[in-house]
KOLLODO-724673 format. One line per field, with one value per residue: residue in one letter; residue number from 0; chain; x, y, z of N, C-alpha, C, CB in turn. Coordinates in steps of 0.1 Angstrom, whole numbers, plus 5000, padded with zeros to 4 digits. Glycine has a CB too. Example, Ala and Ser with C-alpha at 12.3 -4.5 7.8 and 13.67 -1.06 7.14 Angstrom:
BEGIN
r <- [A / S];
k <- [0 / 1];
c <- [A / A];
n_east <- [5132 / 5128];
n_north <- [4943 / 4978];
n_up <- [5078 / 5071];
ca_east <- [5123 / 5137];
ca_north <- [4955 / 4989];
ca_up <- [5078 / 5071];
c_east <- [5132 / 5129];
c_north <- [4967 / 5000];
c_up <- [5078 / 5079];
cb_east <- [5113 / 5141];
cb_north <- [4955 / 4994];
cb_up <- [5090 / 5057];
// end
This chain:
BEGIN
r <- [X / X / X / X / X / X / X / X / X / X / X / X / X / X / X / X / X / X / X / X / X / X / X / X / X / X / X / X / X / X / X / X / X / X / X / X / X / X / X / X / X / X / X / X / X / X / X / X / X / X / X / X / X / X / X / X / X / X / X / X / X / X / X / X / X / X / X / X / X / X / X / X / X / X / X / X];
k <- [0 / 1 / 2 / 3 / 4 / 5 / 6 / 7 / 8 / 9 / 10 / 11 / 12 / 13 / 14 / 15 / 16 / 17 / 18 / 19 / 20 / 21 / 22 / 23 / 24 / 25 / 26 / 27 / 28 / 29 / 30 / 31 / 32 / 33 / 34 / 35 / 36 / 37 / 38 / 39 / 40 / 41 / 42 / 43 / 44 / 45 / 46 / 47 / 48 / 49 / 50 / 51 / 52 / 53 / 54 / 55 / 56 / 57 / 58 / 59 / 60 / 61 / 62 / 63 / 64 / 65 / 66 / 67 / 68 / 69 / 70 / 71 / 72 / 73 / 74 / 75];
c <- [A / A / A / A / A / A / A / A / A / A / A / A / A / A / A / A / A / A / A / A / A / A / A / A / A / A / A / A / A / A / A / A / A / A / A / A / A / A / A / A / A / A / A / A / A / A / A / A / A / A / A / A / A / A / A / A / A / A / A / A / A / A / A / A / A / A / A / A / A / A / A / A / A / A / A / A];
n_east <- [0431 / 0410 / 0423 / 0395 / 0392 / 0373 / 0369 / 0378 / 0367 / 0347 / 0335 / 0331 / 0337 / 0371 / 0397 / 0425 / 0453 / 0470 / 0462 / 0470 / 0457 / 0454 / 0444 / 0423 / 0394 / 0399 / 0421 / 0408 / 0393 / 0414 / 0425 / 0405 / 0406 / 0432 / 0424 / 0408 / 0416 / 0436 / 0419 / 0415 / 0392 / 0395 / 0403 / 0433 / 0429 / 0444 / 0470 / 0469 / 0496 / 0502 / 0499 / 0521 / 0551 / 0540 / 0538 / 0522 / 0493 / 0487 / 0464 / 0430 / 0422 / 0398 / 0379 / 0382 / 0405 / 0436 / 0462 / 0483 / 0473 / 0478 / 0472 / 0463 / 0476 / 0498 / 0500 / 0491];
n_north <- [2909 / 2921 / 2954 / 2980 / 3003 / 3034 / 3043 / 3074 / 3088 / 3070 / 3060 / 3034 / 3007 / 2992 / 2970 / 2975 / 2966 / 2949 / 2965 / 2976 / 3001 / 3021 / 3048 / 3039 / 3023 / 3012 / 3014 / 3033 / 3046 / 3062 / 3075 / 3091 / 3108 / 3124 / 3136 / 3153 / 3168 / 3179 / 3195 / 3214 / 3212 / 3205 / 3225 / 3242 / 3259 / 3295 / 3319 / 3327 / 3313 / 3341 / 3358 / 3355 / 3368 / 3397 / 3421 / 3423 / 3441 / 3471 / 3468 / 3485 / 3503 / 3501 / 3525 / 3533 / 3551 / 3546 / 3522 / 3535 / 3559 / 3573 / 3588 / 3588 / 3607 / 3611 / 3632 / 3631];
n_up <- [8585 / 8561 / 8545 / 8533 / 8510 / 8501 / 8469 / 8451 / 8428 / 8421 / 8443 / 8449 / 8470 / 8479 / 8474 / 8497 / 8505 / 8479 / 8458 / 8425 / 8416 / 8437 / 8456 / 8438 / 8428 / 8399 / 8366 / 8346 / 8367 / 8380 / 8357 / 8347 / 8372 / 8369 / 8346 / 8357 / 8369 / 8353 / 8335 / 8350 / 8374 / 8394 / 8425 / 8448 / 8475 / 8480 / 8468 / 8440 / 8411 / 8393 / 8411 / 8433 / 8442 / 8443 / 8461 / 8486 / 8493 / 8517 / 8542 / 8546 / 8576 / 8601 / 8601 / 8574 / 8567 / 8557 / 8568 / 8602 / 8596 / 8575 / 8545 / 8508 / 8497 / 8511 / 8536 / 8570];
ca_east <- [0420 / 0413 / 0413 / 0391 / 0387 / 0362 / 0373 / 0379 / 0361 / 0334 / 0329 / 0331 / 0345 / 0378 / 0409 / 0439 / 0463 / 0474 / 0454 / 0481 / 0454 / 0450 / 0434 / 0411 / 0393 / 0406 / 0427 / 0399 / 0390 / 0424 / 0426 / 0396 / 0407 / 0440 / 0417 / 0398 / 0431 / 0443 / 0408 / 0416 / 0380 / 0399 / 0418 / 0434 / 0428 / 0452 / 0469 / 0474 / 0505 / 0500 / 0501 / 0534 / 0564 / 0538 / 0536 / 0506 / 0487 / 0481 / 0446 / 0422 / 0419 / 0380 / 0374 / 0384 / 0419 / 0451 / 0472 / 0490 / 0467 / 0483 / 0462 / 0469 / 0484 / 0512 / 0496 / 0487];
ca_north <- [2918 / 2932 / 2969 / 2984 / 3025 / 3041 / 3047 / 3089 / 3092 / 3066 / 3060 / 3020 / 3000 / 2984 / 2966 / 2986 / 2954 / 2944 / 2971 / 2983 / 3014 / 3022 / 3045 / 3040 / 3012 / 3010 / 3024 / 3043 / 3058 / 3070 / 3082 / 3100 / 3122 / 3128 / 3145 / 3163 / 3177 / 3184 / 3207 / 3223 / 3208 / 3209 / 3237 / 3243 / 3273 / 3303 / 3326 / 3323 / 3319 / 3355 / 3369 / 3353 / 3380 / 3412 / 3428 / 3425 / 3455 / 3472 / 3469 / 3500 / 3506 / 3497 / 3537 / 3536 / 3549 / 3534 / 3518 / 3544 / 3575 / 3583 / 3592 / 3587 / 3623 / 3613 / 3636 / 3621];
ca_up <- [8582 / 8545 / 8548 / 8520 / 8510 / 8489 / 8451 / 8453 / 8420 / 8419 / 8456 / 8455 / 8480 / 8471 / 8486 / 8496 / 8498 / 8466 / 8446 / 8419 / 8414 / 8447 / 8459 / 8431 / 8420 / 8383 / 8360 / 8344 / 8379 / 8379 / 8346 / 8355 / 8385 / 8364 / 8335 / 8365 / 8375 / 8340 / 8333 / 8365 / 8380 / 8409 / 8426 / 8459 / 8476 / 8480 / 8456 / 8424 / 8408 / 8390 / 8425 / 8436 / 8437 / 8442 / 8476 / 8497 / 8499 / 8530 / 8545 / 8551 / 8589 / 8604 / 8591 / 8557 / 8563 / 8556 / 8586 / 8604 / 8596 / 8565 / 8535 / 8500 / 8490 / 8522 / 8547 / 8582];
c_east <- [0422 / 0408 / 0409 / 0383 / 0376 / 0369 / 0369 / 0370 / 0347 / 0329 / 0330 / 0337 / 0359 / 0392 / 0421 / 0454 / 0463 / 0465 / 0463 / 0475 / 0453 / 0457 / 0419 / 0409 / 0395 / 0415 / 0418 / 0391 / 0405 / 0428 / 0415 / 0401 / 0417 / 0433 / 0410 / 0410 / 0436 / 0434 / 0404 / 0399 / 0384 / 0405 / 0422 / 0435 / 0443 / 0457 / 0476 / 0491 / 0514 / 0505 / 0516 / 0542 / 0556 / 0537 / 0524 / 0503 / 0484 / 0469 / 0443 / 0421 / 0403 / 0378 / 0376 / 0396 / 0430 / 0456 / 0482 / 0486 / 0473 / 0475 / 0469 / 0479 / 0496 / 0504 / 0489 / 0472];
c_north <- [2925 / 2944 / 2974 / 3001 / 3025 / 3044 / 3066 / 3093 / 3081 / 3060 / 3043 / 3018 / 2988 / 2985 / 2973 / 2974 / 2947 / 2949 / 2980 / 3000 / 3025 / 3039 / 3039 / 3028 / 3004 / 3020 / 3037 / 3059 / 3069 / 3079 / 3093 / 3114 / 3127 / 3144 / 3158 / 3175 / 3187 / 3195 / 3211 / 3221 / 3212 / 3217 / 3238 / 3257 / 3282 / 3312 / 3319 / 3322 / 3333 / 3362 / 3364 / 3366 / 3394 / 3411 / 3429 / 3439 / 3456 / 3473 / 3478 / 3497 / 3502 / 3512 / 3542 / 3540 / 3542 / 3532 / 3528 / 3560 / 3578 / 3580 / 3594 / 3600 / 3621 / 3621 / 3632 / 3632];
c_up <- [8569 / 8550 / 8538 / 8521 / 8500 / 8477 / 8459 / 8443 / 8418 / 8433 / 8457 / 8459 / 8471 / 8480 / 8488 / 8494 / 8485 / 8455 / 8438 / 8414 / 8427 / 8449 / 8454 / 8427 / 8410 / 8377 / 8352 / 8356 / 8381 / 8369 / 8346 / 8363 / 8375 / 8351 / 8345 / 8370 / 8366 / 8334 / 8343 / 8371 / 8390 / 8411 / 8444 / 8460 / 8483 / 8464 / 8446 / 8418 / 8403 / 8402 / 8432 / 8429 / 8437 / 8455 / 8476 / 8499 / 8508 / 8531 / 8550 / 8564 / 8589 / 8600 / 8576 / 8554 / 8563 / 8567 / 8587 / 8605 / 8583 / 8555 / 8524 / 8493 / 8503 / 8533 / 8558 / 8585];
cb_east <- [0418 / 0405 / 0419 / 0379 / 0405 / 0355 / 0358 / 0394 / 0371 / 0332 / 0312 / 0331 / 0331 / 0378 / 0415 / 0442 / 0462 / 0474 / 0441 / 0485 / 0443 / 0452 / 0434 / 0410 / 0389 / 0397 / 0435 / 0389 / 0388 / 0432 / 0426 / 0392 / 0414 / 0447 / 0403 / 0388 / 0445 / 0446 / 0396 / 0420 / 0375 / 0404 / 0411 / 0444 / 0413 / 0460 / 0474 / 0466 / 0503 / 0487 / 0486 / 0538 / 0572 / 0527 / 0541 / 0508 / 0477 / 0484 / 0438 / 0407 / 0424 / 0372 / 0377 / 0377 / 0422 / 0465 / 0484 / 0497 / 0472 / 0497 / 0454 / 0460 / 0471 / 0526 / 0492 / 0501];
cb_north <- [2928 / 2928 / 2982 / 2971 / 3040 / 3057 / 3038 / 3097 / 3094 / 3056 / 3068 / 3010 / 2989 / 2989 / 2953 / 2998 / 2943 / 2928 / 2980 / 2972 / 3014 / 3009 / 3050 / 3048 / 3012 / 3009 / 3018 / 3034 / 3048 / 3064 / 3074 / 3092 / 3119 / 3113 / 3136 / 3153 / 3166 / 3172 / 3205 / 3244 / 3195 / 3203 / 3259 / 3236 / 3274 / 3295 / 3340 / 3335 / 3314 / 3359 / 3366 / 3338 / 3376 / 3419 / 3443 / 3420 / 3462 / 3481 / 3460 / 3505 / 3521 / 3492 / 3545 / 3546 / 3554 / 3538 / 3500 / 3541 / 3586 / 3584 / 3604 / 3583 / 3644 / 3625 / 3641 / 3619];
cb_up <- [8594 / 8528 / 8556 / 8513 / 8503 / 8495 / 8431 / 8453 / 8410 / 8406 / 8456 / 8451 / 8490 / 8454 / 8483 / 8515 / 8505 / 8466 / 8452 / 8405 / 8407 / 8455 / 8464 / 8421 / 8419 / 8373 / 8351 / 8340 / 8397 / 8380 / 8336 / 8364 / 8405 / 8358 / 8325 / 8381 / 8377 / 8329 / 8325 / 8361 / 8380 / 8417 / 8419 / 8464 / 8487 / 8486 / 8456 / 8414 / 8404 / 8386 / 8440 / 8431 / 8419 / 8435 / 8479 / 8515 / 8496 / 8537 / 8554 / 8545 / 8593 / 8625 / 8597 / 8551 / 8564 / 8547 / 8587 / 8595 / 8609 / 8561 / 8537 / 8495 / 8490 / 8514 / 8545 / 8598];
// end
């Protein structure tokens, strides 16, 4: 049985046994996503690098104040 996938960038049908681009139909399809990659087209979600190494801020409580009851000047 030939099993055959979809190209990721142009959507045609094409063989997975003995396809040296695979999953893509050509080298141009490949070269392709590579560029899509390289002008950040795509992105995976989460933080950013920038944000690595800062501390998470705490989240406001459901009334607006901070977790715990305490209020920015320290006083509960």
């Amino acid at each position: 049985m030939l099993r055959e996938v979809r190209c990721p960038t142009c959507r045609r049908s094409t063989p997975w046994v003995g396809n040296p681009h695979r999953p893509f139909c050509s080298s141009r399809c490949k070269w392709a996503d590579l560029g899509d990659w390289a002008s950040e087209r795509y992105r995976i979600p989460g933080a950013s690098a920038e944000d690595e190494g800062r501390e998470p801020e705490a989240a406001d409580g459901p009334d607006g104040t901070p977790p715990h009851g305490n209020t920015p000047d320290g006083r509960r």
